[in-house]
N, C-alpha and C positions, 0 to 999 in steps of 0.2 A: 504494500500500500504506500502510494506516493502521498510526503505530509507538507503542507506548504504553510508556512509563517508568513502573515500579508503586513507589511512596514504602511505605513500610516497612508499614503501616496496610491497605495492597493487597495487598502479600506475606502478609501475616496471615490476610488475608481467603480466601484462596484455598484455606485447610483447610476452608472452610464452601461444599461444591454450592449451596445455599439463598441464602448473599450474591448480593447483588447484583452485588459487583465479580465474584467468581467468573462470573458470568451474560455482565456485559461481555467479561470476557476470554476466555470461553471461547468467545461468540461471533466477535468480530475472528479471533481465531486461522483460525477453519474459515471465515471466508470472505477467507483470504490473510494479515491482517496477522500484527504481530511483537509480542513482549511482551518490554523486557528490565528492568535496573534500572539501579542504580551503584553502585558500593565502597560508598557512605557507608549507603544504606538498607539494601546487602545485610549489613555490618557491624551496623543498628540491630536484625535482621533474626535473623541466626543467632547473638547472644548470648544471646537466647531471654528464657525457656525456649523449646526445641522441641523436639517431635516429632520422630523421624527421618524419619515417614512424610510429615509435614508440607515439610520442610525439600529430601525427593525428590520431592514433586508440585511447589513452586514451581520447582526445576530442570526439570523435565520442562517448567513453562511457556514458562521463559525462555530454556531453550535452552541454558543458560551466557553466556546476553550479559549479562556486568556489568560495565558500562566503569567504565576507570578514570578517575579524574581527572588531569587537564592542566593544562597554563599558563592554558589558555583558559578554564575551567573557573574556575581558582584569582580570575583576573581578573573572568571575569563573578559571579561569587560576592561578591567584594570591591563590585562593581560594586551589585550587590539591595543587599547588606547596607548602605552607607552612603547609597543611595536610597529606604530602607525605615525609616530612622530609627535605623539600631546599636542596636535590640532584641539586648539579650541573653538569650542562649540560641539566638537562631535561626541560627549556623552551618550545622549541619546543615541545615536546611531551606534556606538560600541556597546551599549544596553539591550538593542534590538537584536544586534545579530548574533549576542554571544547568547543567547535566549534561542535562537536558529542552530547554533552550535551546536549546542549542549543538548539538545532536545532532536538532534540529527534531521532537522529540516529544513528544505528547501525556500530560501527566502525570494517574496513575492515584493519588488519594487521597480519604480518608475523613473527612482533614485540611483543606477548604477554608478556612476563616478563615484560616490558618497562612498558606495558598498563595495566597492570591487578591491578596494586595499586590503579589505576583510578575505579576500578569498584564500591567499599564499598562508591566512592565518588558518583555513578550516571551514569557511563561509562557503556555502552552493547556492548560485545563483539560479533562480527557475530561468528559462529561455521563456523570455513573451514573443511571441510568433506575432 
């Protein structure tokens, strides 16, 4: 079963049938896999603005899998962040993917430049088609 973690830009995406990501995910889903997030992008997520209608299709997606963050998390975070040059500003983004990591899935974003420094660290990017 293919598992995809949606980063905050995916979450978005999924008010638009016509996006792309919507396409991906909608596909995975019907043939078995899982869609969820993490506290940090579901928090980047529903401070909006949103929709309510919006805000109830990404539940419907995810299911309510939005993990939360751990020791593990908090370490492999630490981890990106001083192997990626202590760029500031990107917490969140090292919160997001080591959540993708750690939880061996496939991160769902719009944001590749952000995320792809993450990759040499363990990071799997989904292919949006």
């Amino acid at each position: 079963m293919r598992r995809l973690l949606l980063d905050t830009n995916a979450l978005i995406a999924l008010s638009d049938p016509n996006h792309r990501v919507f396409k991906l995910v909608e596909a995975e889903l019907r043939s078995g896999g899982e869609a969820s997030t993490c506290s940090v992008a579901w928090h980047e997520y529903v401070r909006g603005p949103l929709l309510k209608q919006d805000r109830a299709r990404a539940l419907r997606v995810i299911e309510s899998r939005i993990m939360d963050l751990g020791r593990r998390n908090a370490e492999t975070a630490a981890e990106l962040y001083n192997s990626t040059g202590r760029r500031r500003g990107s917490t969140a983004d090292c919160l997001i993917a080591s959540v993708a990591i750690d939880s061996n899935a496939e991160m769902v974003t719009c944001n590749l430049a952000d995320f792809a420094l993450f990759v040499p660290h363990g990071l799997r990017l989904a292919d949006i088609p």
